[in-house]
N, C-alpha and C positions, 0 to 999 in steps of 0.2 A: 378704287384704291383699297376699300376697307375688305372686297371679293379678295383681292390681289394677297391683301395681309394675312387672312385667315387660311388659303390655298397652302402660302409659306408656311403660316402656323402647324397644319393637319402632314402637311410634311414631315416637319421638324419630329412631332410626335410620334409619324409612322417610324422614323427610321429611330426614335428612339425605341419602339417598341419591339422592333424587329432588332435590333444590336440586345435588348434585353432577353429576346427570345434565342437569339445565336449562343447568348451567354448561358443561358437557362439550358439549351440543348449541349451544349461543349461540358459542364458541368457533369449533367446525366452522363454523357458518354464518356469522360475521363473517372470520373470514381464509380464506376461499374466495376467491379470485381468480379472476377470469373473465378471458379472453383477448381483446384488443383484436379488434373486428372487420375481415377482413381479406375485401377484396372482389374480389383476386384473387388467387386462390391456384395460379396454373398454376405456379410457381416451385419447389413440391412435388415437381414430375414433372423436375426437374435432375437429371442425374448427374454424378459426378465422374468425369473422365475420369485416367487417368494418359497425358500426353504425350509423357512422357520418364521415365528412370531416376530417380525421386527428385520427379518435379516433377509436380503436379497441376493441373487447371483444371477449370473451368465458364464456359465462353463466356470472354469477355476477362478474369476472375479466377483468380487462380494461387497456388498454398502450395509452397512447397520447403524444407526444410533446408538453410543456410549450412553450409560447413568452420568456419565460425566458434565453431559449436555455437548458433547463434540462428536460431529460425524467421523466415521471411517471409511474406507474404500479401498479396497487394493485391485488394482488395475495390471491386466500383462495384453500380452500382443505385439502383432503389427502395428504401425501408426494408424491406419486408418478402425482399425479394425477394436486398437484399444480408446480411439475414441467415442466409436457409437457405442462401446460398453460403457464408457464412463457420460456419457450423456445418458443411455438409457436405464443405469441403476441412477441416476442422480437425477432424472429429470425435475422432478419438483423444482431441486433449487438451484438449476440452471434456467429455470422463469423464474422464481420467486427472487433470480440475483438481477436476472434485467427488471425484473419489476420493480427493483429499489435504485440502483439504478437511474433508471430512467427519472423515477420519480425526485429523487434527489436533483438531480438535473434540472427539471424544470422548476422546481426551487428557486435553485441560484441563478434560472435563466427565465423567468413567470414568460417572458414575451411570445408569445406564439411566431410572429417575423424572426425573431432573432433564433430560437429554436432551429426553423426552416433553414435561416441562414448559417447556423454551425455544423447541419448537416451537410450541405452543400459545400462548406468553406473546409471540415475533416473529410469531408468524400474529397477535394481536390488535393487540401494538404497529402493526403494517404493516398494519394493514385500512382505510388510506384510500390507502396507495402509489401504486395507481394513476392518483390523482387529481392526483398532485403530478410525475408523468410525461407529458411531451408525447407523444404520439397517436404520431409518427414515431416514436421510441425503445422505445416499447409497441410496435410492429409489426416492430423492426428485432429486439429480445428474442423475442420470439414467432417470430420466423423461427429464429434460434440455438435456440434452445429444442426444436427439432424433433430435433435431432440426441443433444438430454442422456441420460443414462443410465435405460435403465429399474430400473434396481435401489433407488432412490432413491424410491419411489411412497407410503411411510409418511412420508417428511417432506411432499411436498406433490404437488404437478402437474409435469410437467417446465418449463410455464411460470412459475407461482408458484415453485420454486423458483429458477432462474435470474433473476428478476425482482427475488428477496429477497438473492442474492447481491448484487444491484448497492448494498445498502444494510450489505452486513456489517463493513466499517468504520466507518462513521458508527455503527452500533448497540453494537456491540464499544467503540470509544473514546468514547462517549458515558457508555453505564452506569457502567462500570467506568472508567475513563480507563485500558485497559491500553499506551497508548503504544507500540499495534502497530505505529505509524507517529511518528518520529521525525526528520525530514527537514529534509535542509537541502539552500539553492538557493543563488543568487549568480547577480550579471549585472556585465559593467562593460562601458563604449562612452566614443566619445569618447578625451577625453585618458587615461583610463585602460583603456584596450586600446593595443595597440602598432600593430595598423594603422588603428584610432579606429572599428571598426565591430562590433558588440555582438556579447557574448559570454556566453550563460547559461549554468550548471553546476547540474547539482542527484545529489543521492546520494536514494534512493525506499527509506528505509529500513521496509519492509513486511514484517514476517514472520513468518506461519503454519505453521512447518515450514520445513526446507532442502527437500524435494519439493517444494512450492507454487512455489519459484523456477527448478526444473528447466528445465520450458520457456516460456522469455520467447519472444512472439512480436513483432515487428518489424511493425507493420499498416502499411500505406499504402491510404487509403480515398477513391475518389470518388464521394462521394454526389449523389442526384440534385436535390437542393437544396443551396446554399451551397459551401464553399470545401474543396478536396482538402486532406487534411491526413493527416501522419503520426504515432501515438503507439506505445508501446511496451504489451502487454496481457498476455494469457494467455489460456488457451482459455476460449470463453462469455462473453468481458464485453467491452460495448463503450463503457466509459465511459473517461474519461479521464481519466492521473495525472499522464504527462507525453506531449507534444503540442507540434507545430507547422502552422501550416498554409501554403499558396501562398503568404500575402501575407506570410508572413515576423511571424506572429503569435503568439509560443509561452505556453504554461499549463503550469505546475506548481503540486501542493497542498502546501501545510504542515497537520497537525493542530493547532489552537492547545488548551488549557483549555474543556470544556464542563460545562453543566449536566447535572442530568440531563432529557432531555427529556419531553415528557408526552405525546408524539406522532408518524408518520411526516411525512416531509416530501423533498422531492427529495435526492435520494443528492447526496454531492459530485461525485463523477465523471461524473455527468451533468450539472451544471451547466460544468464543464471541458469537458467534451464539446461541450457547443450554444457556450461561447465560442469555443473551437477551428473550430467547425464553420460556425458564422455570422459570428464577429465580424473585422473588417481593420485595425484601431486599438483604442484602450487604452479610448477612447469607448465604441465600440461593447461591449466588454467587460464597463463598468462598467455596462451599460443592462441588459445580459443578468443580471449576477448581480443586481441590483436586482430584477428581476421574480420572483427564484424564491424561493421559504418552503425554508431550511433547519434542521434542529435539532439541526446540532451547529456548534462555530466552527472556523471555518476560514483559512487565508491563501492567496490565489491572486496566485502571482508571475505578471504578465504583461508579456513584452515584447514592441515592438512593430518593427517594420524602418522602419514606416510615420512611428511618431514618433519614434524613432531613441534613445528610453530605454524602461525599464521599471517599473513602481509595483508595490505589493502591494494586493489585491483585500483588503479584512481584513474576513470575516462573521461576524456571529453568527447564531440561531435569529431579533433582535430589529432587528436596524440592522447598517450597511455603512458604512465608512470608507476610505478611499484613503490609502496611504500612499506619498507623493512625497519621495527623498531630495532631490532636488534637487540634485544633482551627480553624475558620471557611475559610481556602483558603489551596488549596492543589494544587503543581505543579509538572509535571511530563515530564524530558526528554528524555535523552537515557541512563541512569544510575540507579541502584537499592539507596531505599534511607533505607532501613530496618536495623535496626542492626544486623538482619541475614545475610548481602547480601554486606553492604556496605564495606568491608574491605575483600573483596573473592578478589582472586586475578584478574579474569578478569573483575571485576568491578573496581577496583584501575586503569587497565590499561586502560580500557573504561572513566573515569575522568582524569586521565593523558595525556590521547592521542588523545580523539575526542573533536569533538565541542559543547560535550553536556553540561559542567560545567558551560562554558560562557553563554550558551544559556540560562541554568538556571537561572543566576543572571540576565541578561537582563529583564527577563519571572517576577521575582521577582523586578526589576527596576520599570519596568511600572505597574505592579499593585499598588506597593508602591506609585510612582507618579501620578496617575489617579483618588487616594480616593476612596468611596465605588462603589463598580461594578454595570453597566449595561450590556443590551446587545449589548448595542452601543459601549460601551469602549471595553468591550469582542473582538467584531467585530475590533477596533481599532488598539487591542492589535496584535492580529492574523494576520493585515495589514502591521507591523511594519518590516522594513527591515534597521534600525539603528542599529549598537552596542552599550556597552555599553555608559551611558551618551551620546546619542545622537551624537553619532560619527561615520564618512561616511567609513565603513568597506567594501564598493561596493556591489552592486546588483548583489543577486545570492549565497552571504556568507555562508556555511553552519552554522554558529553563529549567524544570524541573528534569529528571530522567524520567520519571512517568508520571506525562500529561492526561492522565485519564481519557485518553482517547484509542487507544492501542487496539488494533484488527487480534493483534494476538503479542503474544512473546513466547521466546524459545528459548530453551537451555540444550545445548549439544557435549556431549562426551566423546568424542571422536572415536578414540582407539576402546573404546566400549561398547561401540556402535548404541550407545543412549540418548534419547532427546524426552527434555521434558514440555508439555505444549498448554499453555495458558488454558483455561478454560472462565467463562466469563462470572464477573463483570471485570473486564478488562484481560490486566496481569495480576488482579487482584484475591481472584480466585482460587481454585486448586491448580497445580501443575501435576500434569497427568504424563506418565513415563510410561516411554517403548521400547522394546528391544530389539531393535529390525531384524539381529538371528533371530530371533524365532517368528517374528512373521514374515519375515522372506521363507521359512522351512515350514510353514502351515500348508501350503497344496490345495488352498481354498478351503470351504467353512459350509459346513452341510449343519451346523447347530446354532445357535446364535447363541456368542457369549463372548463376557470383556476381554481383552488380547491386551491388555494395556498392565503395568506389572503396579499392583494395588500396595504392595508393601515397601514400593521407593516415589511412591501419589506424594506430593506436597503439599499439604494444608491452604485452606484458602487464607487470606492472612485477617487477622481477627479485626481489624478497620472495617472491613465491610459492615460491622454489626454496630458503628458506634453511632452516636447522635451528629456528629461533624461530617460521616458520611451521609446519611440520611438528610441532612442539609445540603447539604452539594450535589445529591441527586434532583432535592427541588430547585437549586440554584439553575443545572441544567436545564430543568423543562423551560422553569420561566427565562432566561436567557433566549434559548428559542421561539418561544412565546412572543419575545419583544421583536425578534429577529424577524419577526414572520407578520407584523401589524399587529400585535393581540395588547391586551389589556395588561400592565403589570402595576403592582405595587412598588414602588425603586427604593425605598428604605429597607423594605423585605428584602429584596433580593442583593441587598449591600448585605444584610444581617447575616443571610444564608454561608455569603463567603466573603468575611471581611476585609481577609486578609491579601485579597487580591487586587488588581489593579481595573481588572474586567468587570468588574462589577460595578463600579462607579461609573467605567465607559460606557456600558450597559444602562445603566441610571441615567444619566447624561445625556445618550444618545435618542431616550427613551423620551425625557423632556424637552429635546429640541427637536426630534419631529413633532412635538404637540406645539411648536413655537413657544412653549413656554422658557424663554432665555435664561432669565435670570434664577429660575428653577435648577436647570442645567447646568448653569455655571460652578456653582460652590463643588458637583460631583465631580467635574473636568479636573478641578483644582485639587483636588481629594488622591483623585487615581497621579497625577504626581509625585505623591507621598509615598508610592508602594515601588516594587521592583516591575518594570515595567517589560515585556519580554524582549521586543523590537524597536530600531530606530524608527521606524514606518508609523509602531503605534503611538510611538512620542510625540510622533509629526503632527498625527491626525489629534491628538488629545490638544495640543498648542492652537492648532490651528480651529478648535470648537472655540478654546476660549478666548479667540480674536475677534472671531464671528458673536459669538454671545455676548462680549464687550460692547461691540459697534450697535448691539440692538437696543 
């Protein structure tokens, strides 16, 4: 009997191992990704020349370092062809961007299993990506991809992975809605500009790590189909967050509330990218995002020089709505505002639950009080880390307009062909200004020197020097500190930034992993006191002081 038992047992186990191993193999062979075919490949045999002190090229392509502390590049060609140029003058920090990256990731995922398992689970999620990729973009990836790191060859191909990267937001704020991107835009023209000719601002609040934001790079691209155009990136990705092109066309993304999705489908930033890239009006725009399957929702601000306003693009995975103020200022946060869209149900709960509603009326506070727009106030606007009526909500708020977390901010002048592009810490910085006529009419760059136009530069904003900043950047680290097991002082780091609500959850959270409760408690009760960003974080704050009660 007991032969007989263990015979069944050593069964049961083989075929469980063998159904893990079927699963284990189906796995490998559906997120294998094969690389578009590319039928010339002489572009391989480029090298990077250094020119000059600082300054790189490849034929009429060039990469330098601004004083600004912001990279440049301008890029032309073929797809494939402007990608291995844009991989091979940037190689550094197309490693240096999966190295952060990656690292951040394993961060917020420490498990070695579960790592293993999110590759395996994005390799199957993403096992039709390529299909929902145009042919140009597949080849322009595949070029950049030349250059990725080889240390990286257990997550996937250096193609497949750079490919997957162009989908890690959409995949990140889908599942989890973790609200890695929180952004907010604004345009006004017309009678609400002061010289009546449009004015877009947007804060690109994205962030995977402060490394991840190190180096923004300043792209100017002319491709060899459709319209030259400028966005702002990082190394290895060539999709688009924020963007302008010749005709005075610009695109930025909002994340709005999504499902969760049951499939891959075009990345947003490549849908921003081909409107950028092909479209000359708001028309053209709307034709473009209409054609592509996306699955997660989205708002794409676009304005145009051509129609001389701007509308929001507003997607979801199922239908598309246009959202027309119809008078000259248009603001856009993490909420659909369309009468298609506004009363869906994950939009109701995206205005009932996040910090976008507040964010909005603040966004509409300050343009109200600022009178007709510049790009100085724009700039202003973007700088603003007040709640509403000028009330101390703490640094770092997600209701603020800038959360101090921002990848970058931008200021566009459309029919000026001007964009001004943050330079760090944050938006807080200098805004550094370009004039695409003249670097689209450079012909490449045999000297190394700044292209950036120094006598319309905006001042870094004088906060960076005071004492409440320099508190707020220790409040940062040890925030982190606590975030990560480390040692903190919790009255310090209340002190650093009083005026928040995160600091107490911070404190709080700090002494009840030490099971110290009653420690715990009075801070839980404290961050009630303040403007708290989300219904989620009210939840969690309620719910410590249930738990620390009963102990």
């Amino acid at each position: 009997m007991s032969r007989r038992f263990w015979r069944r047992f050593l069964r049961v186990i083989g075929v469980i191992i063998l159904l893990f191993g079927i699963l284990f193999l189906y796995l490998l062979w559906v997120s294998k990704i094969n690389p578009p075919v590319v039928k010339d490949l002489s572009a391989l045999d480029l090298q990077r020349q250094q020119a000059d002190t600082g300054l790189y090229t490849i034929k009429n392509s060039w990469f330098r370092k601004s004083n600004s502390g912001l990279y440049e590049m301008y890029v032309e060609g073929a797809p494939f062809e402007r990608g291995v140029i844009n991989g091979k003058l940037s190689e550094e920090l197309v490693k240096k961007q999966e190295d952060y990256f990656s690292a951040q990731i394993s961060k917020m995922i420490p498990s070695e299993f579960y790592l293993h398992f999110l590759k395996y689970f994005i390799g199957w999620f993403n096992r039709h990506l390529p299909e929902h990729v145009i042919d140009e973009y597949k080849q322009e990836i595949y070029g950049v991809s030349q250059s990725a790191s080889e240390g990286y060859k257990y997550i996937g191909t250096k193609y497949s992975r750079i490919l997957n990267y162009h989908s890690a937001h959409d995949i990140g704020h889908a599942l989890q809605n973790m609200m890695l991107v929180g952004c907010t835009s604004f345009g006004t023209w017309g009678s609400a500009s002061q010289d009546s000719t449009m004015i877009i601002g947007r804060n690109f609040d994205f962030w995977v790590g402060d490394d991840f934001a190190k180096n923004k790079i300043v792209e100017f691209v002319k491709p060899s189909a459709g319209y030259k155009f400028m966005s702002i990136t990082w190394g290895g990705f060539i999709g688009v967050v924020s963007g302008m092109n010749e005709k005075g066309l610009t695109v930025t993304i909002n994340a709005a509330k999504s499902s969760i999705p049951s499939g891959s489908a075009t990345p947003v930033s490549l849908v921003a990218r081909e409107i950028v890239q092909y479209a000359k009006n708001i028309e053209e725009a709307i034709t473009i995002a209409k054609r592509r399957k996306m699955f997660i929702s989205e708002s794409f601000l676009v304005g145009s020089a051509t129609d001389n306003k701007a509308v929001i693009i507003e997607k979801t995975p199922d239908s598309l709505a246009v959202y027309d103020p119809n008078k000259n200022e248009i603001l856009c946060t993490n909420h659909f505002q369309s009468n298609g869209f506004w009363n869906s149900k994950p939009n109701i709960e995206q205005r009932e639950n996040s910090a976008s509603v507040y964010r909005y009326q603040r966004l509409a506070q300050l343009l109200q009080q600022n009178g007709k727009n510049t790009v100085q106030k724009t700039i202003s606007i973007l700088r603003d880390y007040k709640g509403l009526d000028n009330t101390d909500i703490g640094l770092g708020n997600e209701k603020a307009v800038n959360q101090f977390i921002a990848h970058h901010a931008v200021v566009f002048e459309p029919q000026k062909l001007r964009v001004w592009v943050s330079a760090s810490p944050w938006q807080m910085g200098q805004f550094v200004c370009y004039d695409l006529n003249k670097i689209f009419a450079l012909q490449g760059m045999k000297q190394n020197h700044e292209v950036y136009e120094a006598d319309l530069n905006v001042a870094a904003d004088s906060f960076i020097y005071t004492p409440q900043f320099k508190r707020f950047e220790s409040f940062r680290k040890n925030k982190q500190l606590a975030i990560d097991g480390g040692n903190i002082v919790p009255d310090s780091i209340v002190a650093q930034n009083p005026g928040y609500y995160n600091s107490y959850v911070v404190a709080g959270d700090y002494w009840f992993r030490k099971k110290e409760y009653q420690k715990a408690l009075p801070y839980y009760r404290q961050a009630l006191r303040f403007e708290i960003a989300t219904e989620g974080e009210r939840a969690h704050i309620l719910e410590q002081i249930k738990k620390c009660e009963k102990k």
